[in-house]
N, C-alpha and C positions, 0 to 999 in steps of 0.2 A: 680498356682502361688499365694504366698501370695500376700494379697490389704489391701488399708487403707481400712476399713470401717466404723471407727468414727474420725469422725473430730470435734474440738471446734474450732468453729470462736469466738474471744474475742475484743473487743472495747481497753478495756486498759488492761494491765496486772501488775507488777513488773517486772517478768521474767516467759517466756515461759518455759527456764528448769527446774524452781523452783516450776511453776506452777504445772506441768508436775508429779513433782518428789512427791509431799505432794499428787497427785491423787492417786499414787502408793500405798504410805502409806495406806492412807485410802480404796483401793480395791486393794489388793493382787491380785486379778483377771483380773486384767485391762488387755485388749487382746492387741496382738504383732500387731504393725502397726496405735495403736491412735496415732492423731495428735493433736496439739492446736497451732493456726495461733491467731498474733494478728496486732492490726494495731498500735498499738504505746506499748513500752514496757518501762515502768519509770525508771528501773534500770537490764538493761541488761548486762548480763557476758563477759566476754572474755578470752583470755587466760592468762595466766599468773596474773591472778588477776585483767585485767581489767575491763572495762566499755565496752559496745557496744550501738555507737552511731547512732540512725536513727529516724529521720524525719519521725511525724505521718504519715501514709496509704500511704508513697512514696518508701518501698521495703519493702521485705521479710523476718518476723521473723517466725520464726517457730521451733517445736522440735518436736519430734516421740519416739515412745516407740519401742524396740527390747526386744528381750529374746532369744537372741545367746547360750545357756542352753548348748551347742554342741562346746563351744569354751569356753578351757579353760582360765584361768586369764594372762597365758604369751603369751596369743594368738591374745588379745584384738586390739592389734595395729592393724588390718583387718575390723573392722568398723570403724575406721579412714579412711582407705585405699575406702571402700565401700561409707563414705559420700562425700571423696574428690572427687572422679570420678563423681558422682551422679552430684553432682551441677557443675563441669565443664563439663559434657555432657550435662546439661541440656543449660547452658548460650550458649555453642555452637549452639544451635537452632536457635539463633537470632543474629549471626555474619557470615559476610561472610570467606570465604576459610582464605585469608590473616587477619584475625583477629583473625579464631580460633586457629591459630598459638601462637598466645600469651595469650591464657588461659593453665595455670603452675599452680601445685599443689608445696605452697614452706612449705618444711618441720617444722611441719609433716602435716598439714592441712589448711592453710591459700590460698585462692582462686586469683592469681595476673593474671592483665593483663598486659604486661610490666613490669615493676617494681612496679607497684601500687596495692593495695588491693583492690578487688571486695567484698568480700566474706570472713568470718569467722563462724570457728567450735568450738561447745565446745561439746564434751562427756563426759559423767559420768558414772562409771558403778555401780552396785552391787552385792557386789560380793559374794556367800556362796562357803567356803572352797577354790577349786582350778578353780571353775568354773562360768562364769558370770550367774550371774542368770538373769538380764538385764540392760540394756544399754538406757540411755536417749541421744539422739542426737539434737543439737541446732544447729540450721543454721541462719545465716544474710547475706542477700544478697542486696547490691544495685543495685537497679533496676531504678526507676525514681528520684532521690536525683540529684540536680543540684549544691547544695550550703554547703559544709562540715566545718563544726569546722575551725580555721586555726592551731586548735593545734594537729588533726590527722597528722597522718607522711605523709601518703601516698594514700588517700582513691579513690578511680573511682567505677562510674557506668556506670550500660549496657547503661542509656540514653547517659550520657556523651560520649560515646564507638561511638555511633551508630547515636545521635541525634534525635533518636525515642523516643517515650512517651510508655508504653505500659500497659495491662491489667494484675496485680499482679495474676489473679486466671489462668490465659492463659501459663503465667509461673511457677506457684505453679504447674498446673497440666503438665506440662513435667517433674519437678522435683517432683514430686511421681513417676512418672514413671518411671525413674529412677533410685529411691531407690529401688522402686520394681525389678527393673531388676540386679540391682548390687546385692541386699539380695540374692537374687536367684538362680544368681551365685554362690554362699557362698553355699547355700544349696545344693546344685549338685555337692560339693569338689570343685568346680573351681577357689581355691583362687590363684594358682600358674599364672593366668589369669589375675586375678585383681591387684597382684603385679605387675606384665610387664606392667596393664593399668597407673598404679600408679608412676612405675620407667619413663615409656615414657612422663606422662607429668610432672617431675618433672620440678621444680624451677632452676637454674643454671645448670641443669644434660650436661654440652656440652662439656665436656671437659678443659673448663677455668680456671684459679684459679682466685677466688676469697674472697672479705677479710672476717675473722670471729673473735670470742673475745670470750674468756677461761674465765679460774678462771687463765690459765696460762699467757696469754696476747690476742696481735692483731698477728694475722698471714693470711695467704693466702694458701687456700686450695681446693680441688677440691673432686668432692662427689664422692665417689667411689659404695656405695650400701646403702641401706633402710635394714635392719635385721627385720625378721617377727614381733619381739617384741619393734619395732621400734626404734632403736638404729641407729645412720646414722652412718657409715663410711666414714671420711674421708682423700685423701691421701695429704698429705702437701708437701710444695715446696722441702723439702730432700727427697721425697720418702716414709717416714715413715704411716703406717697407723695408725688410732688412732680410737676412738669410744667417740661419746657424748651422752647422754640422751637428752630431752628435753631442759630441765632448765639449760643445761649444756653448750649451744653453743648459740650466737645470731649471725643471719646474719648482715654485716655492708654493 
């Protein structure tokens, strides 16, 4: 089985993926599975262009390097699929039965407990010709943060969850574990695996409809499938199916 074997513990940083990413530049060689953990990160990513906010040495930044070399570029959405499982198996370590019911991967990768965010992902790939040549994964996770922005929408952590306090390296090392056991899976073909892990803890996946917002309008809709290249399907109140990309759909 692949394992981390280099790790960077960092005091401050800008950004773990940014960090991560100028290593690469500079050693082409950099082996699959570095990590670089920091305790406070000044200007943190997110998706869609934003900011990732968290409180020094009270959760979990961190990024890892891959080199998926065996998966092509319309393939890529399966390290999505691979970091979301990761970290919602690992949070499950520290919830009881009735809680880890409400750890949901909501598309394509944002970590919720209830309706609330635990957890954000940001991937980068790089890509030569039709196949990834590697892949930077950033993970945030709140772990001991008591007191958020009031201008986040929606943010919870495991303490909030739980009312525990807990040790950031106790949880980092379930979450290596894993990543390592999800990569793994991926390496032995098992991706038809990881998408069933992926569909079952989806975000709204229950049949309901619920509301969304186009470039077309607001309407109410229900998910019907995740497409490997990460396209959601979904079916609307007349029956119709349709397909969004990313940037293409926001949940309301």
């Amino acid at each position: 089985m692949k394992r981390f074997r280099n790790f960077e513990l960092l005091e401050e940083i800008p950004s773990t993926n940014s960090y991560l990413w100028e290593l690469v530049q500079k050693n082409p060689t950099l082996p699959e599975l570095y990590g670089v953990f920091t305790r406070h990160q000044t200007h943190g990513k997110g998706q869609r262009g934003n900011t990732w906010h968290s409180k020094p040495g009270e959760n979990i930044i961190i990024s890892f390097l891959l080199r998926p070399q065996f998966l092509e570029s319309n393939e890529q959405f399966v390290i999505s699929e691979l970091a979301s499982i990761a970290v919602a198996r690992c949070l499950a370590q520290f919830l009881d039965e009735d809680q880890k019911k409400q750890i949901t991967v909501k598309w394509p990768n944002d970590i919720y407990y209830g309706d609330k965010k635990i957890a954000g992902i940001l991937i980068e790939h790089s890509l030569t010709g039709n196949t990834i040549d590697y892949s930077i994964i950033g993970l945030g996770i709140n772990i001991n943060e008591r007191d958020f922005p009031e201008d986040l929408p929606n943010p919870i952590s495991l303490t909030q969850i739980t009312g525990k306090e807990y040790e950031l390296a106790e949880v980092i090392a379930f979450l290596l574990h894993e990543i390592q056991e999800q990569y793994q899976a991926i390496l032995r073909g098992l991706r038809t695996d990881l998408h069933a892990r992926y569909m079952k803890h989806l975000y709204r996946r229950d049949g309901q409809f619920y509301p969304y917002e186009s470039a077309q309008g607001i309407f109410k809709a229900r998910i019907r499938d995740v497409q490997p290249n990460g396209i959601i399907t979904l079916c609307h109140e007349d029956g119709e199916l349709h397909d969004y990309a990313f940037k293409e759909l926001k949940f309301l």
